[in-house]
C-alpha positions in Angstrom: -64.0 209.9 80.4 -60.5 209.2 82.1 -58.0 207.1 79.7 -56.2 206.2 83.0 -55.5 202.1 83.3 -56.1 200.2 86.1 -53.7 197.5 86.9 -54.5 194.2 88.1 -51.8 192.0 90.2 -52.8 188.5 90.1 -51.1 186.1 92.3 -51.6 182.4 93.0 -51.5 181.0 96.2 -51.2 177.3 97.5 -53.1 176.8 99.6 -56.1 178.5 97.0 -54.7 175.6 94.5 -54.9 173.0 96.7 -58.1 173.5 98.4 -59.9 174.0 95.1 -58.5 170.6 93.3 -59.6 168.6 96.8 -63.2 170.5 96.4 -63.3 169.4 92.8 -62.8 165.9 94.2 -65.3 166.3 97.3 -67.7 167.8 94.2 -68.4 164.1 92.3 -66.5 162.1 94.1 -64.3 161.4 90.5 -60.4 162.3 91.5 -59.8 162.2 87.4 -61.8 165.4 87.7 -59.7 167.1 89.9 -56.6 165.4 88.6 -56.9 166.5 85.0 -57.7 170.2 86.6 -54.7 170.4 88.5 -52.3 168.9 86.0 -54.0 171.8 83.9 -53.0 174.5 86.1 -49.8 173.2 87.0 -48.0 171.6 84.2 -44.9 170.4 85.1 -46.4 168.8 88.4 -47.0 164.6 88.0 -50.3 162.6 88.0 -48.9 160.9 91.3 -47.9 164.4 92.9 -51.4 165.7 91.6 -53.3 162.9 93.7 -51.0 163.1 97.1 -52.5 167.0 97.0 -55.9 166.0 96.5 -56.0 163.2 98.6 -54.3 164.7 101.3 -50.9 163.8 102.5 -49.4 166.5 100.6 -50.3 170.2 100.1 -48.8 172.8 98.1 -47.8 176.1 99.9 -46.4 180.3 99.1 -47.3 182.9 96.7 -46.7 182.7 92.8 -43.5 180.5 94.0 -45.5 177.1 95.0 -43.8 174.4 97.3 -44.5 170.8 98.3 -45.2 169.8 101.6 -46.1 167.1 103.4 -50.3 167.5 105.0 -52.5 164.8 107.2 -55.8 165.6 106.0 -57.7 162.7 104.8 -60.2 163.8 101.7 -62.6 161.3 100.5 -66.1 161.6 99.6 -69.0 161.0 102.0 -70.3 158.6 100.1 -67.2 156.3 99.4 -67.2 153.0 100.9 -65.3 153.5 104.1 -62.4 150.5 105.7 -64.3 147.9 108.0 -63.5 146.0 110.7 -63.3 142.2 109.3 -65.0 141.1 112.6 -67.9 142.3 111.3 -68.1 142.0 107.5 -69.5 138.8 106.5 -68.1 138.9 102.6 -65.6 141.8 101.0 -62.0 142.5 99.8 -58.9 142.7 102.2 -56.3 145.4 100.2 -52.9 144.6 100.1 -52.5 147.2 102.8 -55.1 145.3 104.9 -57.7 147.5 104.8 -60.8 145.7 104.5 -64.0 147.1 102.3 -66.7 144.5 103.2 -70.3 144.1 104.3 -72.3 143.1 107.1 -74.5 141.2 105.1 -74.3 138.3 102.3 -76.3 137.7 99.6 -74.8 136.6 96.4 -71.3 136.8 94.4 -73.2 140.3 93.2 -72.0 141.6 96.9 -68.7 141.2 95.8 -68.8 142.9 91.9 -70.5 145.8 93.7 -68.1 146.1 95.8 -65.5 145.8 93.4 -67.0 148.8 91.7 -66.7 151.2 94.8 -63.1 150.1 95.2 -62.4 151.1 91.8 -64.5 153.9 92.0 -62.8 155.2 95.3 -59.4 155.0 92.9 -57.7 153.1 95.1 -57.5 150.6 92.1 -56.8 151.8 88.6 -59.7 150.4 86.3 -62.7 151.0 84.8 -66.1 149.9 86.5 -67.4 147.3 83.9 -64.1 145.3 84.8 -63.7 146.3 88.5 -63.9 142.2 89.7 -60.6 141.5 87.9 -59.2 144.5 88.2 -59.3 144.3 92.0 -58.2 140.8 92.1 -55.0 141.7 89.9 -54.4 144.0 92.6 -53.8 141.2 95.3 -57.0 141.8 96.8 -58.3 139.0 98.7 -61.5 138.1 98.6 -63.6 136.4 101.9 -66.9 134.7 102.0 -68.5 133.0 105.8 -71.1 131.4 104.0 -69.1 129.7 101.1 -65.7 129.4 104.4 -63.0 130.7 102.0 -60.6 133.4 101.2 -58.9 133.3 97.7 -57.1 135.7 96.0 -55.0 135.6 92.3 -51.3 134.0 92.4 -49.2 136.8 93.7 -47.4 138.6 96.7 -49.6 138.0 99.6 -48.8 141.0 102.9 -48.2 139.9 106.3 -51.3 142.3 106.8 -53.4 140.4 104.5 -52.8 137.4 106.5 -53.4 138.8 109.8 -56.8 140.2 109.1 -57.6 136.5 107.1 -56.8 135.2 110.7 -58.7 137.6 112.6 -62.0 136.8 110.2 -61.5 133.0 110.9 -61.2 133.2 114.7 -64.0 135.8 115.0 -65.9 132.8 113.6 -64.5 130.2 115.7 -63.8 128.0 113.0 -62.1 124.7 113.0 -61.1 124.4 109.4 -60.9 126.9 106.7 -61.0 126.7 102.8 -58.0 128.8 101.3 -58.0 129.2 98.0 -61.1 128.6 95.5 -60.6 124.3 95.4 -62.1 122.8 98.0 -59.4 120.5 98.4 -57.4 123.4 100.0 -59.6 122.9 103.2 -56.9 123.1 106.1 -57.3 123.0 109.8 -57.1 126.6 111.7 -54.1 125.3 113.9 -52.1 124.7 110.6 -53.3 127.6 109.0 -51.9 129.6 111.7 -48.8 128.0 111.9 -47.8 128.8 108.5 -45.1 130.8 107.0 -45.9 133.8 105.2 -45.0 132.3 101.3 -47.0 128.8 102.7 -49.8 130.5 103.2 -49.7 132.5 99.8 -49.3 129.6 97.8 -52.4 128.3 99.9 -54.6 130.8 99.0 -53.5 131.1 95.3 -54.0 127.6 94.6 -50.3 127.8 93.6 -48.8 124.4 93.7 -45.9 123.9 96.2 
């Protein structure tokens, strides 16, 4: 029987690192899993680092020596609510971003909770999913609703993007007037809506007084 050793040279690669955390994700669909994986691995690297890898806009690269660089994948779930077109969602959340997560249908204020929840659940909102409704609206989410003519969101910043798609769902509908903000004494005509500045139209919405 031979005594000889055999020696093993590991070496880590970037690309190996990066591909596994973003399959950890793809896995459940639960970036905390993949987060707390690659934190693991790689101490020194950040929780907001950590996510740009897995989500996609930045990858790590070399041999035992690892380096940042910038990617353009886009890694999400197959079964994570997916960015709609406001045209054709009849109740949902518009991000601060303007991204809208909505439906085609309407039913009840439930639409919006579970919706809430996938928000959350996609991460793009830091919460849990018991309190996703609040947690989205301290986000500056605005919420929109055909059937009840509104949009409303919490007293905050409000995006030029935000506004534009709140537009866009309004003259998709050819409405006259508009209710903006949760009192129904914010009712205002379309023309003034559109006419209004930017910090008008978020003190609308919020029910702030001006």
């Amino acid at each position: 029987m031979s005594n000889k050793k055999t020696k093993l040279d590991w070496h880590v690669y970037g690309s190996w690192v990066t591909d596994y955390a973003r399959a950890k994700f793809l896995d459940n669909g639960n970036i905390n899993t993949a987060l707390s994986w690659l934190t693991q691995v790689l101490p020194g690297m950040s929780e907001e680092i950590a996510e740009q890898v897995i989500r996609g806009t930045k990858k790590l690269t070399g041999m035992d020596d690892l380096y940042l660089e910038d990617d353009d994948k886009v890694i999400e779930p197959s079964g994570w609510i997916k960015p709609s077109d406001i045209t054709k969602c009849s109740c949902g959340w518009i991000a601060p971003n303007g991204k809208v997560y909505g439906l085609e249908t309407y039913s009840e204020q439930q639409d919006h909770d579970e919706l809430a929840r996938e928000i959350v659940k996609r991460g793009d909102v830091k919460g849990d999913e018991e309190h996703a409704y609040n947690a989205v609206e301290t986000a500056g989410y605005i919420k929109f609703s055909p059937f009840k003519a509104y949009a409303y969101a919490k007293p905050g910043a409000i995006t030029e993007e935000q506004r534009n798609k709140v537009l866009l769902f309004i003259e998709a509908r050819g409405y006259t007037e508009f209710q903006l903000g949760a009192n129904a004494l914010g009712i205002e005509s379309v023309t003034r809506i559109r006419s209004m500045e930017l910090l008008q139209f978020g003190k609308r919405i919020t029910n702030d007084i001006f």
